[in-house]
C-alpha positions, 0 to 999 in steps of 0.5 A, a space after each residue: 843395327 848388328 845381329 847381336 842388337 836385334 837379339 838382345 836391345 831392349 827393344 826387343 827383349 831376349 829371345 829367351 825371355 820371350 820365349 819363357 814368356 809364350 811358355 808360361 802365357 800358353 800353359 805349355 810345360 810343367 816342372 818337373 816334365 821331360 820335353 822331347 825337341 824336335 831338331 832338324 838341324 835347320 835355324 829354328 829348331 837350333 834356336 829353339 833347343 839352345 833357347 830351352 836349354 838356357 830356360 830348362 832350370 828356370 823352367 824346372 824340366 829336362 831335355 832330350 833332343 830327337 831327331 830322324 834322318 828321312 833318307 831324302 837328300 842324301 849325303 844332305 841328310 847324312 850331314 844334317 844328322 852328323 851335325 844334330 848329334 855333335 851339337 847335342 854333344 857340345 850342349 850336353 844334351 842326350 839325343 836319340 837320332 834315327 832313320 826312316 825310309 819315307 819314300 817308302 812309306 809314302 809308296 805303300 800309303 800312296 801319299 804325298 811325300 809332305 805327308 808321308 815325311 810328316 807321318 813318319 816324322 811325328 810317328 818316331 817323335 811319338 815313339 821316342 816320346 814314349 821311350 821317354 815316359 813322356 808325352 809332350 815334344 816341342 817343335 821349331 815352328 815359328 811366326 813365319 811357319 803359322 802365317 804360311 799354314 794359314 794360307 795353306 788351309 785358305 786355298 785348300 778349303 777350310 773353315 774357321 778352325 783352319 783359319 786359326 793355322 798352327 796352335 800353341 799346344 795340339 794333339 798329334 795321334 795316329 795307330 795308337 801312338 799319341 803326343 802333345 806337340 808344343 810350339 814355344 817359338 809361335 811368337 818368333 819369326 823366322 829372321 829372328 831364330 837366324 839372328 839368334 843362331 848367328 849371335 850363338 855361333 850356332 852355325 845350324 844347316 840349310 835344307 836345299 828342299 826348302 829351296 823347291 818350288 814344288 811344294 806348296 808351302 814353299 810356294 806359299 812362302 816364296 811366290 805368293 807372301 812376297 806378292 801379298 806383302 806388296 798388296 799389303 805390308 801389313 799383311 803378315 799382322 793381318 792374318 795373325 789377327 784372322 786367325 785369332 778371331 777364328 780360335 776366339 769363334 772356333 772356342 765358342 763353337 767347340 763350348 756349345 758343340 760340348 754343351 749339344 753332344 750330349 742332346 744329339 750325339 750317341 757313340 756305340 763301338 766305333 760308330 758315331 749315331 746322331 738323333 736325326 730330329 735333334 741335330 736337324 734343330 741346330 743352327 747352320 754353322 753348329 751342325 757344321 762344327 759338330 760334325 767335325 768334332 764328331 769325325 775328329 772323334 773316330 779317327 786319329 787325324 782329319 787332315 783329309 777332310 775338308 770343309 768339301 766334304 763336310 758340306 757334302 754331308 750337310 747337303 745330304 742331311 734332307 735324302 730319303 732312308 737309305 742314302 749313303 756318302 763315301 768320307 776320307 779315311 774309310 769313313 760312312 755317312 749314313 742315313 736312317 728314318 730317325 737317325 745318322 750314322 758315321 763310321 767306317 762300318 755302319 752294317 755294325 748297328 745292325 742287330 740281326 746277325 748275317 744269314 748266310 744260307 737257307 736252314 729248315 726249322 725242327 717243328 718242334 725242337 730247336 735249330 741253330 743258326 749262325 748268330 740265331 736258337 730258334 724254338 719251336 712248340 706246338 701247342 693248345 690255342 688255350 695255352 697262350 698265355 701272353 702277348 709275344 714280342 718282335 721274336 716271338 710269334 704263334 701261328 695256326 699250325 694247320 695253315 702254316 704246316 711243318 716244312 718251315 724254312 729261314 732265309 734272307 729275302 728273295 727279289 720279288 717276295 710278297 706277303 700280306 702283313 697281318 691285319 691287311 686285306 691284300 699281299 702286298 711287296 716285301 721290299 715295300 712293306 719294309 719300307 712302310 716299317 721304317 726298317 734301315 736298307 742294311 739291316 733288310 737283307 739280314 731279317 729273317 724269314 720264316 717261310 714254307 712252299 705257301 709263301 711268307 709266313 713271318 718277317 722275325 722282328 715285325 710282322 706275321 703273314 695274314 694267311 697264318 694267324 691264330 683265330 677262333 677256329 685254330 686247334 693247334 698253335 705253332 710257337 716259334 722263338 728267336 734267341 740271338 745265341 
């Protein structure tokens, strides 16, 4: 069979036919849209220019071709961007052709050079997109390309959302810039772009780092695909049939995980609060899901995280108050008497601004503190006239007397809470009230060369309640300002 046979019998139906094909089964275009394609140079994204240039009236779009010069291989680079730009004039298509230094990016984002290549990479695809007033862009990534992120994701550590491996249609987002990437030849193998390039007299270039051993996906695709095919030659079919087993059981999840959100998940600013008793309740294999969907939710990309990591949180979900654990990419897990946090910054939830020094109260009068009014009269026992509230306390002016203070908590503070008989630890006390361990060091506390007379927000000393015998009261009132 000649290469012009295996592109166009009928057997195997034109490239472009099927193409159009997985275009329309996946919902991936629309008419009238402007698609970016990503071009390397290389077979597959060739392919898939020429293949869409052929389809774009019948699909109803229009083109514009991008490509970036990496600055990795030199006068290799240099030839493939020369190469890009004179098929884009041959074909008739507008491009915008670039360059960026990612071995430097990848030097100050201390990143494998895959990573930083891919970073860069979608980043200007993104840019150009906008450019463009648009937002999709179609890259070359075929059969061969899904099978080898499959297994990539396996020996890495994933879960059934890696198993699903490259999707049709994904979301790309990082530091405000976002684009859909679509992938119309998912349905294509990578011999396949190459016959058809050949058919076309499309002469498209051969990246030699393809050739390295050093990359993992070139492992993969070189060392250890060929050993798997010789266990099993259908091996190929296989994972494909892995992988949509896993998107059919990662859309259920994703449906049940949308059905829960609103029962335990809460989002305020950039931090994400889960209902400790409610996501206790959910099955196993839903809590892991759900705390995917909830990093995916904070940050532009979870590639970091691993299903390692995910693990870790769930081992951690039963630890004691207090508990915190380090995630990728800045992120917090942490750990509340009713509640969890995940954030790059969980102190944020905390409601008491930061208390920075010792300041004396005005008794009476009004102070101001950094992030705090406070009020202070003094008045008759018959002049209460209501119960008062967690910033709100009225002591015995006499016992507390007027050299008032507000600071943060000392080591060793001991107070006895109203209604206890005994002083009892500060530290202890805070325990016993539930109070999260990053709030505690911001609580104000009212006090005098006596000790303690008021933890603000929960508790005033024994020693200073208003009683029968109480000629003058002290109203003290937090304000946040």
């Amino acid at each position: 069979m000649s290469r012009a046979d295996l592109v166009t019998n009928k057997k195997n139906p034109l490239v472009e036919e099927r193409v159009l094909q997985f275009i329309a089964e996946h919902r991936l275009l629309l008419p009238g849209q402007c698609l970016v394609v990503a071009v390397s140079g290389g077979a597959d994204s060739v392919c898939l220019l020429h293949a869409l240039l052929s389809l774009k009236e019948r699909l109803g779009i229009t083109l514009h071709l991008a490509h970036l010069n990496h600055q990795l291989r030199g006068a290799e680079s240099a030839a493939d961007a020369d190469y890009v730009a004179g098929l884009a004039r041959r074909l008739g298509v507008p491009a915008t052709i670039e360059r960026r230094d990612v071995k430097a990016y990848q030097d100050r984002q201390r990143l494998s050079l895959e990573e930083a290549a891919r970073e860069v990479r979608y980043g200007y695809l993104a840019e150009v997109a906008r450019s463009l007033s648009t937002g999709c862009v179609a890259t070359g990534h075929t059969r061969d390309d899904h099978i080898e992120t499959i297994l990539m994701h396996l020996i890495r550590g994933t879960g059934p959302r890696g198993l699903r491996g490259l999707r049709p249609q994904s979301e790309w987002r990082s530091g405000g810039l976002g684009v859909t990437i679509v992938r119309p030849l998912l349905g294509l193998g990578r011999e396949e772009t190459a016959e058809y390039c050949a058919h076309h007299r499309l002469a498209p270039r051969l990246d030699t780092s393809n050739l390295s051993l050093s990359p993992l996906r070139n492992r993969i695709r070189q060392q250890l695909l060929p050993l798997l095919r010789s266990y099993n030659p259908a091996v190929d079919e296989a994972l494909q049939r892995t992988a949509r087993l896993a998107g059919d059981d990662s859309a259920f999840m994703d449906e049940e995980a949308g059905r829960r959100w609103g029962e335990v998940v809460q989002k305020q600013g950039d931090i994400i609060i889960l209902d400790r008793e409610g996501f206790g309740r959910l099955p196993l294999a839903l809590k892991r899901h759900l705390l995917r969907a909830v990093i995916e939710s904070l940050v532009d990309s979870v590639r970091d995280i691993e299903m390692r990591h995910i693990d870790g949180v769930l081992a951690a979900l039963g630890k004691p108050a207090g508990r915190r654990l380090d995630l990728p990419l800045g992120l917090t897990f942490a750990i509340e008497y009713d509640r969890f946090l995940i954030g790059r910054d969980t102190t944020a939830l905390c409601p008491f601004p930061v208390l920075d020094a010792d300041a004396p109260l005005k008794v009476p009068g009004e102070t101001r503190l950094p992030g705090w009014r406070v009020r202070t009269t003094v008045m008759s026992p018959k002049a209460i006239t209501s119960d008062t509230d967690g910033f709100q306390a009225y002591l015995d002016l006499d016992r507390s007397g007027t050299g008032l203070v507000v600071r943060r908590r000392r080591p060793g503070d001991r107070f006895q809470p109203l209604g206890m008989s005994q002083p009892k630890k500060l530290n202890e006390f805070m325990i016993d009230a539930r109070i999260p361990r990053h709030w505690r060091p911001r609580i104000p506390i009212v006090s005098s060369s006596a000790g303690i007379l008021w933890v603000v927000g929960w508790r005033i000393d024994e020693r200073v309640k208003v009683t029968a015998a109480t000629r003058r009261v002290l109203d003290i009132e937090f304000e946040q300002a």
